[in-house]
C-alpha positions in Angstrom: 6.7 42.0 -44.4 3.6 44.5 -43.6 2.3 44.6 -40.9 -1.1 42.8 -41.2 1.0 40.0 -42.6 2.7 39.8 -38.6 -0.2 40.1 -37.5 -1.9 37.3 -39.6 1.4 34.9 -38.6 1.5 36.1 -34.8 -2.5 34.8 -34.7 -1.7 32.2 -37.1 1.3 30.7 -34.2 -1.2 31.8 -31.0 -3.5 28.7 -32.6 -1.1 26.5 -33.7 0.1 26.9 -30.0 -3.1 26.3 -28.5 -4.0 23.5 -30.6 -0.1 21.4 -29.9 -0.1 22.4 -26.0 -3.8 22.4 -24.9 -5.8 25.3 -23.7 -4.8 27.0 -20.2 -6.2 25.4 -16.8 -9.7 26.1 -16.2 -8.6 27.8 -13.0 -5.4 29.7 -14.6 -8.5 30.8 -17.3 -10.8 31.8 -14.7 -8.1 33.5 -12.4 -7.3 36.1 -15.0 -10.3 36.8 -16.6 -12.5 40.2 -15.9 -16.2 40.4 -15.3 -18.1 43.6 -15.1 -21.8 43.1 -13.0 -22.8 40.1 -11.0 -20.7 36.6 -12.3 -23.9 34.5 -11.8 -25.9 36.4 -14.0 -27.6 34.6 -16.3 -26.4 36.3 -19.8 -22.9 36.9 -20.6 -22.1 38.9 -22.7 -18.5 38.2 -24.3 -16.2 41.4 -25.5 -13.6 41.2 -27.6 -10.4 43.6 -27.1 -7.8 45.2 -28.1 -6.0 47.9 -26.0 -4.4 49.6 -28.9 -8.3 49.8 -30.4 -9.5 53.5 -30.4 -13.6 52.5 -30.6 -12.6 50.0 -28.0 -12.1 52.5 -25.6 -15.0 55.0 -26.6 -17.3 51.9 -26.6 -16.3 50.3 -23.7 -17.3 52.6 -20.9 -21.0 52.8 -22.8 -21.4 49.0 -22.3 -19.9 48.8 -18.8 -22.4 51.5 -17.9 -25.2 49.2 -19.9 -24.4 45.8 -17.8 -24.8 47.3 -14.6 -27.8 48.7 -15.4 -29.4 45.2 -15.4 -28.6 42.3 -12.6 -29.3 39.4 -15.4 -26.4 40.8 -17.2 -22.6 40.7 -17.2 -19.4 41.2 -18.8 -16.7 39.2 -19.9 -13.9 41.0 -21.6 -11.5 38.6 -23.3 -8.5 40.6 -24.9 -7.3 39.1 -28.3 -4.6 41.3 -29.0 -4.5 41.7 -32.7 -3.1 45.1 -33.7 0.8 44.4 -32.8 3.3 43.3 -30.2 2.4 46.4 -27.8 -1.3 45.2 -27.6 -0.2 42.0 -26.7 2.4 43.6 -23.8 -0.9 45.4 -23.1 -2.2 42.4 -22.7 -0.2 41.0 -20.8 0.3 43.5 -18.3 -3.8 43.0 -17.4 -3.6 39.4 -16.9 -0.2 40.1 -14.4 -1.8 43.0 -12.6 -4.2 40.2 -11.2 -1.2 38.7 -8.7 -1.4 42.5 -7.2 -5.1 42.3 -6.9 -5.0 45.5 -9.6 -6.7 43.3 -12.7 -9.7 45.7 -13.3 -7.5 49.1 -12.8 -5.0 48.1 -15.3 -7.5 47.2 -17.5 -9.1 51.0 -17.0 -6.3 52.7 -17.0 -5.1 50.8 -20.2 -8.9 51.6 -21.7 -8.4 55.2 -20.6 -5.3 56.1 -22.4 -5.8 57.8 -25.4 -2.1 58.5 -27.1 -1.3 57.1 -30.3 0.9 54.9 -29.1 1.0 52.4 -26.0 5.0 51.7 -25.2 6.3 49.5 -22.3 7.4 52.9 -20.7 3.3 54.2 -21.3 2.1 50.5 -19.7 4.5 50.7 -16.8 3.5 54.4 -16.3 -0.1 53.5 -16.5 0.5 50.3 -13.7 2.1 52.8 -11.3 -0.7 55.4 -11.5 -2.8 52.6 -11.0 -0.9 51.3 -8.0 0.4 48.5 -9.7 4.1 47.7 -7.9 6.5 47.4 -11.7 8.8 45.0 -10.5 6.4 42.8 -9.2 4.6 43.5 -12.7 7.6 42.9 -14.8 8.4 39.4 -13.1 5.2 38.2 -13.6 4.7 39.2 -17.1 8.1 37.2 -17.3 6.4 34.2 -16.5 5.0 34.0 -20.0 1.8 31.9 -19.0 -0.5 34.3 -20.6 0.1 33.3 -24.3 -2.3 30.7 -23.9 -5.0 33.1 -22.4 -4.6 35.1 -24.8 -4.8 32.2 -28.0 -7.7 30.9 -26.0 -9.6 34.1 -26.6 -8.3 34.3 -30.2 -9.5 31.4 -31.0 -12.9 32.1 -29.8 -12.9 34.9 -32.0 -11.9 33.3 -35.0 -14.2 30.3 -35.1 -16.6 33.6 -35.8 -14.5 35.0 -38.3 -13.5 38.1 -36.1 -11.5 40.6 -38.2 -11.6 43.6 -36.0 -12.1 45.3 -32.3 -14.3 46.1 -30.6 -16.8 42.9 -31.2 -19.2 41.3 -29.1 -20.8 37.6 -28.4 -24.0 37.5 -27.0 -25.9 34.0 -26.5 -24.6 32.6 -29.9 -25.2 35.9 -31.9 -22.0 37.3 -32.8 -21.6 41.4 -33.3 -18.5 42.9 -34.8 -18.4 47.1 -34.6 -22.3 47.1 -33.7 -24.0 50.2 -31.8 -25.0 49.8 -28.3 -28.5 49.8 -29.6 -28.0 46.6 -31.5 -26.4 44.8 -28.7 -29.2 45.8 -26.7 -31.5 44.2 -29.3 -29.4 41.1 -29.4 -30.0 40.8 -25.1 -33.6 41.7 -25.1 -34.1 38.9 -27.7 -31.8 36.9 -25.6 -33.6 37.4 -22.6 -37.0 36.8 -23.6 -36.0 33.4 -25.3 -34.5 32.6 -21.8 -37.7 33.5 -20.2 -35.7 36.0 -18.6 
């Protein structure tokens, strides 16, 4: 079996588990997710992840830089996890660095890296630099409450026919591989029809 095929069946079983056990608690949702510039400003906009995604983590920075340029802006990255079992331990090492108060530095130093490969041994070296204790870490990725997070966000993607990372919703308009320009199009227009 190749390994778009796994891929295909591993997103194909994040669904079907979402749809039989429900979506996570809103609070269990909001706990673990990451926002970049004020949370009550008025336009999100919604980034979709990988952490084994090369352009995610040369586009990233740009658009991190972008939202804080602008107080009516913020952003909500929502990993999906769709290149192979090490984005998903990726994955879930972000969503347990939260319990250590560490949710934003794993995600940087995850976005940082730039080997070819991302291994438990690279993750778990990455969560030390980052001050990230790996027991601690380790025990709470054992939990395994994070496959729902993770469908969750999947499932937003697919309703808009995602097939790739890094991809963007902004107010309804969705954006797969776009240049910052056109997501700064997509805001302005957003903006102004918000009487922003």
């Amino acid at each position: 079996m190749g390994h778009h095929q796994r891929v295909l069946i591993a997103m194909f079983i994040a669904c079907t588990t979402l749809f039989i056990s429900g979506a996570s608690k809103a609070e269990d949702a909001g706990k673990f997710s990451l926002i970049y510039g004020d949370v009550d400003a008025p336009l999100s906009i919604i980034e979709f992840t990988d952490y084994q995604c090369p352009v995610c983590k040369v586009f990233h920075p740009k658009v991190v830089s972008y939202v804080h340029t602008d107080k009516r802006l913020k952003l909500d990255v929502k990993e999906i996890a769709i290149l192979g079992p090490q984005s998903v331990n990726a994955a879930y090492a972000a969503f347990a660095a939260t319990n250590q108060n560490k949710r934003k530095a794993m995600h940087e130093g995850l976005m940082s890296y730039r080997g070819s490969s991302l291994s438990d041994r690279i993750i778990f070296g990455i969560a030390a630099y980052q001050g990230v204790h790996p027991d601690i870490l380790q025990k709470d990725i054992d939990t395994d409450r994070f496959d729902k997070i993770l469908a969750a966000n999947l499932k937003i993607g697919l309703s808009y026919r995602i097939t790739g990372t890094p991809a963007f919703l902004i107010d309804g308009t969705f954006l797969q591989g776009p240049t910052l320009e056109q997501i700064k199009d997509v805001v302005n227009a957003a903006l102004s029809k918000r009487g922003l």
